[in-house]
C-alpha positions as CSV (number, residue, x, y, z in Angstrom):
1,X,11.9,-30.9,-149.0
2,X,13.4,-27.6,-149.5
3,X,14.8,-25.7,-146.1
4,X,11.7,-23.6,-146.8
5,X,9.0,-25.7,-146.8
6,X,11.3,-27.6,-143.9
7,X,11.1,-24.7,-141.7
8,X,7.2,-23.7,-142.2
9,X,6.4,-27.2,-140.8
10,X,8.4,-27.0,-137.6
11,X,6.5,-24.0,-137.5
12,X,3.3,-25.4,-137.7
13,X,4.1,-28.2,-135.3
14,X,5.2,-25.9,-133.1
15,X,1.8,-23.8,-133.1
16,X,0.0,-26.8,-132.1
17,X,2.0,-27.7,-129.9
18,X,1.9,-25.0,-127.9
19,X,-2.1,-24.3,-127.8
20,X,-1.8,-27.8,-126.2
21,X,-1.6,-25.7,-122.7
22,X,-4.8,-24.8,-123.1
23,X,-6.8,-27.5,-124.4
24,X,-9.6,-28.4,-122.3
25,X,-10.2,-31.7,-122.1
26,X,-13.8,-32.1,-120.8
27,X,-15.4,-28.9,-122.0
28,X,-15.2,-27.8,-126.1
29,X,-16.3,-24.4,-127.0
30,X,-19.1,-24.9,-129.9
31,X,-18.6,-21.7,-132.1
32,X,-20.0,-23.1,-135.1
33,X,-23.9,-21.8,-134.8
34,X,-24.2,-20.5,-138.6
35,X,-23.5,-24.3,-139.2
36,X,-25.8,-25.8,-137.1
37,X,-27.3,-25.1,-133.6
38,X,-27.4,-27.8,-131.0
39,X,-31.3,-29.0,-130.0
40,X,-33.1,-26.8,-128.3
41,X,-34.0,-27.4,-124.6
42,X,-37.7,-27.9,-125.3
43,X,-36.6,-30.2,-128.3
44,X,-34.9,-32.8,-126.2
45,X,-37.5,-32.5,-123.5
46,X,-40.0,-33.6,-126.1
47,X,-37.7,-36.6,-127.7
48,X,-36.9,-37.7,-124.3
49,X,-40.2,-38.5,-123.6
50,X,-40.7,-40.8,-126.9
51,X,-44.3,-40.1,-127.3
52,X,-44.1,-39.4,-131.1
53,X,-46.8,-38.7,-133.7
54,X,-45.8,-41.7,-136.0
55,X,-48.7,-41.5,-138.6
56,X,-49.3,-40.1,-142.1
57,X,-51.4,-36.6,-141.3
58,X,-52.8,-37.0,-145.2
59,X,-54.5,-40.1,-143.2
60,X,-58.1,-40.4,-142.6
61,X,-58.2,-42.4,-139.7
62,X,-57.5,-41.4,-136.4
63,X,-53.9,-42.0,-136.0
64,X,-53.9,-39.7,-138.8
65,X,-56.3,-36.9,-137.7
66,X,-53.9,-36.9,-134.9
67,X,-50.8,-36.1,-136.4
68,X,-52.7,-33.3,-139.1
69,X,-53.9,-31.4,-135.8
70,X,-50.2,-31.1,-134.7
71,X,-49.3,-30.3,-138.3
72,X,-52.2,-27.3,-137.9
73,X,-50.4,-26.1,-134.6
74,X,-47.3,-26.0,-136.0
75,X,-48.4,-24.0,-138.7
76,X,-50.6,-21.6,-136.6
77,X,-47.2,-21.2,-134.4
78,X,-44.9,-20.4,-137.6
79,X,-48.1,-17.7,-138.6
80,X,-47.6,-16.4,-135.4
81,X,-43.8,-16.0,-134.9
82,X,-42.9,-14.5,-138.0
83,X,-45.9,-12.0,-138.6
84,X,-47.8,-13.0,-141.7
85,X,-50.9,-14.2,-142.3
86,X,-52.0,-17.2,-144.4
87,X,-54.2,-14.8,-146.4
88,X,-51.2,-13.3,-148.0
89,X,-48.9,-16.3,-147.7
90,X,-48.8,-19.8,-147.9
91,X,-46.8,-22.3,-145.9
92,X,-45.4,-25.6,-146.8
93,X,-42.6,-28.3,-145.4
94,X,-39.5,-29.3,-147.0
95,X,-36.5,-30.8,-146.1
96,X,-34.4,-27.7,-145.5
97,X,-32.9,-24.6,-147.1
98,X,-31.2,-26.3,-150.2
99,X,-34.4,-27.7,-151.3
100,X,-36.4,-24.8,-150.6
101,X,-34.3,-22.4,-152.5
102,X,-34.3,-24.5,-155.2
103,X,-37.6,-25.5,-155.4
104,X,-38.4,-21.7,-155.5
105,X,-35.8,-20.7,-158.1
106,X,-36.3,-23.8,-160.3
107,X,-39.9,-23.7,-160.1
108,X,-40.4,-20.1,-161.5
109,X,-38.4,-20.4,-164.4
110,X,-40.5,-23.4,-165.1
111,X,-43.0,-21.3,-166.1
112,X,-41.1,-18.1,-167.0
113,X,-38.0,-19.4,-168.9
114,X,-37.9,-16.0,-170.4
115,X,-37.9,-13.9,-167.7
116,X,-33.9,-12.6,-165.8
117,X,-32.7,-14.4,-162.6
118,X,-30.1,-11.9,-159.8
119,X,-28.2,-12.7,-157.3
120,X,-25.4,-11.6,-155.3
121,X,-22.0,-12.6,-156.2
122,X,-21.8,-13.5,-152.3
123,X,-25.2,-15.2,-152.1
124,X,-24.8,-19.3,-150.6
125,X,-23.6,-22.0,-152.7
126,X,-27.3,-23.3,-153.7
127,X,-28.2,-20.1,-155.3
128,X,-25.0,-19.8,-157.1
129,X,-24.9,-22.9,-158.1
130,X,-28.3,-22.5,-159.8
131,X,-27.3,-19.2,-161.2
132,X,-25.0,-20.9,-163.2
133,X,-27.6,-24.0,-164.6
134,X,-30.1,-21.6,-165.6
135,X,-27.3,-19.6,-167.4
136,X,-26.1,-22.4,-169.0
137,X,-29.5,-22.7,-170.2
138,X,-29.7,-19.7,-171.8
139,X,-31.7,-17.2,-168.6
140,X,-30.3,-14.4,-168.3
141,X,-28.6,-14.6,-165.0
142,X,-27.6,-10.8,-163.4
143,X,-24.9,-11.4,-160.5
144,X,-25.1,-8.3,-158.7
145,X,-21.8,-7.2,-156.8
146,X,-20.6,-6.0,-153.5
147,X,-18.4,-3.8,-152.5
148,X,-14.8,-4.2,-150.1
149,X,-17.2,-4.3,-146.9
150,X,-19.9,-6.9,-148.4
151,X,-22.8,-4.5,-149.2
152,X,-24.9,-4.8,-152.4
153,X,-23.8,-1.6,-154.7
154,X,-25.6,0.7,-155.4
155,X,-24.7,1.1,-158.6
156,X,-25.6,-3.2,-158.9
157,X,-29.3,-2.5,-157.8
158,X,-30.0,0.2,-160.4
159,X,-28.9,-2.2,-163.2
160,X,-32.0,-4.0,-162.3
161,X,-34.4,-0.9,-163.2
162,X,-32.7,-1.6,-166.8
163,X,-33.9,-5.2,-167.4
164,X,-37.0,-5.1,-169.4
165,X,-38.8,-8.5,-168.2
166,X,-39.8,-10.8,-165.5
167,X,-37.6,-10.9,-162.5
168,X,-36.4,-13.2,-159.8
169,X,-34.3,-11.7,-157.0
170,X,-32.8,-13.8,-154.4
171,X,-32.2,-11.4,-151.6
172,X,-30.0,-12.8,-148.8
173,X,-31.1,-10.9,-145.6
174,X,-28.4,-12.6,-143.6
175,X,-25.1,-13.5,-145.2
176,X,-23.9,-17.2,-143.4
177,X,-20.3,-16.8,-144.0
178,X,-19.9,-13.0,-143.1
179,X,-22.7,-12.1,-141.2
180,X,-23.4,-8.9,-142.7
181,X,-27.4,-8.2,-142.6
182,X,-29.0,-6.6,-146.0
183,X,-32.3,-5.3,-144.3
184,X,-35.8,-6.3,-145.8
185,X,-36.4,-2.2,-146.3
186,X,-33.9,-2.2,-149.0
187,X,-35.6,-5.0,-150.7
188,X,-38.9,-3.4,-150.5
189,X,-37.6,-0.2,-151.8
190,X,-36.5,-2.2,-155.1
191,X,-39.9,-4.0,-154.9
192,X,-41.8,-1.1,-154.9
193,X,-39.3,0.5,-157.6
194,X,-39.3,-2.2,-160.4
195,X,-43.1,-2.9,-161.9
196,X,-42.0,-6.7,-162.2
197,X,-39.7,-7.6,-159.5
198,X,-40.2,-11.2,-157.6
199,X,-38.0,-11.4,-154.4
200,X,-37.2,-14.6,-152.7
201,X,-35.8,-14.2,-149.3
202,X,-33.0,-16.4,-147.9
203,X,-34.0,-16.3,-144.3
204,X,-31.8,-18.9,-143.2
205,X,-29.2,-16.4,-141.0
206,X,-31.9,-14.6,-139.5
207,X,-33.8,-16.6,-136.8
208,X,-32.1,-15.4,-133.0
209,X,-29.4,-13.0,-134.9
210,X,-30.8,-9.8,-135.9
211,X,-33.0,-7.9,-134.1
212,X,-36.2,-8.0,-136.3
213,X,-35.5,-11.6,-137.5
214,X,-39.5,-12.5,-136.2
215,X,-40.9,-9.1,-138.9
216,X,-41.4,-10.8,-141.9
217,X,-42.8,-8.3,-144.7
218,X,-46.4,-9.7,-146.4
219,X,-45.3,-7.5,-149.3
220,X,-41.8,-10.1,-150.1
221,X,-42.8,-12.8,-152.5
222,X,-41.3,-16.0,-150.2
223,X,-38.7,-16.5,-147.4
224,X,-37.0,-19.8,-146.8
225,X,-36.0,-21.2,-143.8
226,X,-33.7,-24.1,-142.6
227,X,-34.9,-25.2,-139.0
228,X,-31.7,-26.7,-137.6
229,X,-30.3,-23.7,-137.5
230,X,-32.5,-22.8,-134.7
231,X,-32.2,-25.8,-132.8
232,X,-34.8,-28.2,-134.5
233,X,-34.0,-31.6,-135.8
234,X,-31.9,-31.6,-139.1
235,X,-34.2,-32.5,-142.3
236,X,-36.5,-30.0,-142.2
237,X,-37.0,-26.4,-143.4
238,X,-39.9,-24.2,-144.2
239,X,-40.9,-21.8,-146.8
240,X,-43.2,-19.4,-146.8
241,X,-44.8,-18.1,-150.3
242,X,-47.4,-15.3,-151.3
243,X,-50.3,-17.0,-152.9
244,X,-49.6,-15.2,-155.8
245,X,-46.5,-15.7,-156.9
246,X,-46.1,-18.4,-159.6
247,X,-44.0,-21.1,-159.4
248,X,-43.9,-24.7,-160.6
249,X,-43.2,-27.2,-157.9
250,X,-39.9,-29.5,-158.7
251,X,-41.3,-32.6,-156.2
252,X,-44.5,-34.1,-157.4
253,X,-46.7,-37.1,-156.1
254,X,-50.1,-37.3,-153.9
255,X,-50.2,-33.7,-154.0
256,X,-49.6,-33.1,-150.5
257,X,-49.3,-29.6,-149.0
258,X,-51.6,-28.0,-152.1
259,X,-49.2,-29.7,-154.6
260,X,-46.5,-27.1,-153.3
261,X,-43.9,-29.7,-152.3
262,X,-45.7,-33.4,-152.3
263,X,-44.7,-36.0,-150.0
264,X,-45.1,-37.8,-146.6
265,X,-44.9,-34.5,-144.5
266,X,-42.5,-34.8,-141.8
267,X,-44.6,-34.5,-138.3
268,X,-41.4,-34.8,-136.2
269,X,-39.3,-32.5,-137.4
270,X,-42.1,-30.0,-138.3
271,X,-43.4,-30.3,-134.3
272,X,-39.5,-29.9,-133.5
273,X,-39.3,-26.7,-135.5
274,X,-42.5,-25.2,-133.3
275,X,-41.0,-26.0,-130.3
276,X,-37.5,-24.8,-131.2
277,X,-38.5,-21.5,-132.5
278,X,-40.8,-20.5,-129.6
279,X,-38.1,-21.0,-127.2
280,X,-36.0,-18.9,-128.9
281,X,-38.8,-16.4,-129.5
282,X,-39.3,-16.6,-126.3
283,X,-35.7,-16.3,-124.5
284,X,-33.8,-14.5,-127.6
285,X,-32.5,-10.8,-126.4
286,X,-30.8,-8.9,-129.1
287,X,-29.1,-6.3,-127.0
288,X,-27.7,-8.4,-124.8
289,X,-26.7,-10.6,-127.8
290,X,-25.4,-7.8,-129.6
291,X,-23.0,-6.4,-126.5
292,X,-21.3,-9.9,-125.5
293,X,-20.3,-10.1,-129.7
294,X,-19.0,-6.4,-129.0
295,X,-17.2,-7.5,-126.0
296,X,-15.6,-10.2,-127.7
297,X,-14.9,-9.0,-130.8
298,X,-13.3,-5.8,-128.7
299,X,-10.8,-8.4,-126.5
300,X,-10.2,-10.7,-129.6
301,X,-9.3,-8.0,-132.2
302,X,-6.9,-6.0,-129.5
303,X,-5.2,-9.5,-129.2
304,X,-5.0,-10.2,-132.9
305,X,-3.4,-6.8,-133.6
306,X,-1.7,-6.1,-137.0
307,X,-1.7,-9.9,-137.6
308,X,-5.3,-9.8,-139.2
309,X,-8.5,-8.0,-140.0
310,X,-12.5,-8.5,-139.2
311,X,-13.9,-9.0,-142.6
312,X,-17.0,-6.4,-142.9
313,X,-16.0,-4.2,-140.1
314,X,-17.0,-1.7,-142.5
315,X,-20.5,-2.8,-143.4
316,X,-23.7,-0.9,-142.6
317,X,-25.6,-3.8,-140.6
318,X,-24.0,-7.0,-138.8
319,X,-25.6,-9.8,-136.9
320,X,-25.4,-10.3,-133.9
321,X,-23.0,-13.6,-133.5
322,X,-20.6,-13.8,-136.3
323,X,-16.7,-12.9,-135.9
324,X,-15.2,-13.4,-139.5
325,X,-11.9,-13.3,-139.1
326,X,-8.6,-13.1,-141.9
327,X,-5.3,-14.3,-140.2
328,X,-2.5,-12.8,-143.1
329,X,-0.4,-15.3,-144.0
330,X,-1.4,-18.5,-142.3
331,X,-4.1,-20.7,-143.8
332,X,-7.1,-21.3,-142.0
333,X,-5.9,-24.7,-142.1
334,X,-3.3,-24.0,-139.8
335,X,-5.6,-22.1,-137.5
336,X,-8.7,-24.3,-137.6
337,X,-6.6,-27.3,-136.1
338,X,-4.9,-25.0,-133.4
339,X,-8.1,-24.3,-132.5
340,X,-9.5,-27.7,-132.2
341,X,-6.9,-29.0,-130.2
342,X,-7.6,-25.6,-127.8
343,X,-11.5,-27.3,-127.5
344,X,-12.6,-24.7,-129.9
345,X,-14.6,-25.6,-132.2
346,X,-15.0,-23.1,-135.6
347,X,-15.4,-22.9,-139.4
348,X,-13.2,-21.9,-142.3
349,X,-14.3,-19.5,-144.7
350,X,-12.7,-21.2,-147.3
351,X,-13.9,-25.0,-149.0
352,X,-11.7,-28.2,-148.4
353,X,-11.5,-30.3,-151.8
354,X,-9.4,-33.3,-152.1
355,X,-6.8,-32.2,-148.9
356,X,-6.9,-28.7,-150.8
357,X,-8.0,-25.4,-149.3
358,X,-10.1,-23.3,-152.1
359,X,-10.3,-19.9,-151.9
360,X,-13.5,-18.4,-150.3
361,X,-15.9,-17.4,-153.0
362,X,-17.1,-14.5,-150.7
363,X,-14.3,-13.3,-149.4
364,X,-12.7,-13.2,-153.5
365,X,-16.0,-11.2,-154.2
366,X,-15.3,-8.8,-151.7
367,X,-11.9,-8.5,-153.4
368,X,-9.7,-10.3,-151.0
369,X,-6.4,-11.9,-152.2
370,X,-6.6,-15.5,-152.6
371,X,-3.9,-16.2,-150.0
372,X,-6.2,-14.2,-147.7
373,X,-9.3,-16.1,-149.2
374,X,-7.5,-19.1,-147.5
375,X,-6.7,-17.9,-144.2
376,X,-10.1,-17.1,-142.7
377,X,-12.1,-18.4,-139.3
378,X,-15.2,-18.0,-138.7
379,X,-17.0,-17.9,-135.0
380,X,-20.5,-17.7,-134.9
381,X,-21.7,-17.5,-131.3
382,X,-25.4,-19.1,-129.6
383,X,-28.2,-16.6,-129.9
384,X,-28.8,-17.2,-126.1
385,X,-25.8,-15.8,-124.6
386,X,-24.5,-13.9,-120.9
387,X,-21.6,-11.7,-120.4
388,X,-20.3,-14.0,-118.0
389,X,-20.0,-16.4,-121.3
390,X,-19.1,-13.4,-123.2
391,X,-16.1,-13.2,-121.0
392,X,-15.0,-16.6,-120.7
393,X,-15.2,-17.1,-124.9
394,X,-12.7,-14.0,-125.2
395,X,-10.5,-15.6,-123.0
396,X,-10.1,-18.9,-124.5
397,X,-10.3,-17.5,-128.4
398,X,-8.1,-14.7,-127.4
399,X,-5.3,-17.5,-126.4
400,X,-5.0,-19.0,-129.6
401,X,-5.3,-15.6,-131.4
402,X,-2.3,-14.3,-129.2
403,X,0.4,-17.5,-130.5
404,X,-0.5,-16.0,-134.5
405,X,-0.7,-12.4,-133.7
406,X,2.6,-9.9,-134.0
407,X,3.8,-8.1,-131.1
């Protein structure tokens, strides 16, 4: 081992073992909500109590009738909460956001192979990943860029007005990794702009971390939605479609849900999603969301000093619960573990492969250097937050921050 590579590990060894002082042992900090959200309160009340609607609700008998009139009242509730109506749109059960997305993307060009597929270069992994298929299949794909702060450019947008055919947009209102917010009005502006424009909204961000997450517009072809991000059970997502947009399902069978994704609908985790989103409906304040992230971000930053940037500081919209941070010159492998042995618990921007840390897609898009693509941590905060918590997650974040800043 060169003296080096010797003398970056006693380094490293040294950073952990100092953020050992102020590990808590029985209390970990979950800052990982853009991940997954714990259950909500109203979730476990309901499991705890074991009294679960166990049969088929495509059933005739009465087991069955019972578990289709929760299946009605959990659609009713999902009508409600987000504002549309089911004579615009229809509504149907899948098993989260990866399906959904898919289901939407690969079931149009089922019936219009001919027709142009966009997407943002910093769009999630299941749309790029499908971007790339259908080009390999000979769609014409359109990966429309952003700029140094992560917002769509405008020159990206107009290239659209250009394409002479059938178009699907995938419009991602709520980036997971950054948190930057790409309002609905800009997508009805290019809907209104472009004769024939589809737009599929990736709602998954939204729920309890903008403002006007519950204002869904009628005029937007379909939103998908991935319920455990909200505090239902994992395995289940939603996705709500206008009846006249034309797709092809992927999942066939009995023809459940009008044929839109067939299949034993899943009464648990659809009744878990009702509850789950009404609570935070009910208890979500964005404000108040809004000036704890302010309040931490303000404490954290000041610590973190020359040592590191906030990645879209610049952008026009943020949510309201995502701190996306670059440390220069230490990996995010290095600070992810410093952090867990602190009882903090966060995400990397970047993928793991074999013991490897890849690059961050996004962050490369935005035109980050690759050693910077490595070296990012991302804290996404609950929805349902006080200043008093505010306070005390500064603190503790701010503690690891200080042993990687430069004074």
């Amino acid at each position: 081992m060169q003296l080096k590579q010797q003398l970056q590990l006693l380094l490293q060894l040294h950073l952990l073992f100092v953020v050992l002082s102020v590990r808590s042992i029985n209390n970990r900090y979950y800052f990982d909500y853009n991940a997954t959200s714990p259950l909500a309160e109203s979730v476990k009340s309901w499991l705890s109590k074991g009294d679960f609607p166990f049969a088929n609700p495509a059933s005739i008998h009465q087991s069955g009738k019972s578990s289709r009139r929760l299946m009605n009242q959990v659609r009713e509730s999902l009508y409600s909460i987000f504002s549309l109506s089911e004579s615009t749109h229809k509504l149907y059960f899948h098993s989260g956001a990866t399906e959904g997305i898919g289901n939407i993307i690969r079931g149009f060009f089922e019936l219009h192979p001919q027709a142009c597929f966009a997407y943002a270069s910093t769009d999630h992994s299941c749309v790029y990943q499908h971007a790339q298929r259908l080009s390999k299949h000979g769609v014409e794909v359109v990966e429309l860029q952003v700029n140094a702060h992560g917002d769509l450019d405008t020159d990206a947008l107009n290239r659209l007005k250009k394409v002479n055919k059938k178009i699907l947009l995938n419009w991602t209102w709520v980036n997971n990794e950054t948190g930057i917010v790409w309002p609905l009005d800009k997508a009805l502006e290019l809907k209104s702009s472009i004769p024939d424009l589809s737009i599929h909204v990736d709602a998954v961000q939204a729920p309890g971390k903008i403002e006007d997450w519950q204002n869904l517009n009628s005029t937007l072809d379909a939103y998908t939605f991935s319920n455990h991000k909200y505090g239902a059970l994992k395995g289940v997502g939603h996705t709500f479609v206008r009846a006249d947009f034309d797709f092809c399902p992927i999942i066939l069978g009995g023809g459940q849900q009008e044929s839109m994704r067939s299949g034993t609908e899943n009464t648990y985790g659809s009744y878990s999603s009702m509850l789950a989103i009404e609570e935070l409906a009910k208890n979500y304040n964005y404000k108040q969301s809004l000036e704890c992230l302010k309040y931490i971000e303000k404490e954290v930053l000041s610590t973190l000093g020359e040592a590191g940037e906030l990645v879209g500081s610049g952008s026009n919209y943020r949510n309201a619960n995502t701190l996306y941070i670059v440390f220069y010159d230490v990996k995010s492998d290095i600070t992810s573990v410093a952090f867990d042995l602190a009882g903090i618990e966060v995400s990397t921007g970047s993928a793991c492969s074999s013991g490897a840390i890849l690059p961050s897609r996004v962050l490369l898009k935005m035109g980050y250097n690759e050693l910077q693509s490595k070296s990012a941590i991302r804290f996404s905060f609950t929805p349902i937050i006080s200043m008093d918590q505010a306070k005390d997650y500064a603190s503790i974040i701010s503690s690891v921050v200080k042993r990687f800043s430069q004074k």
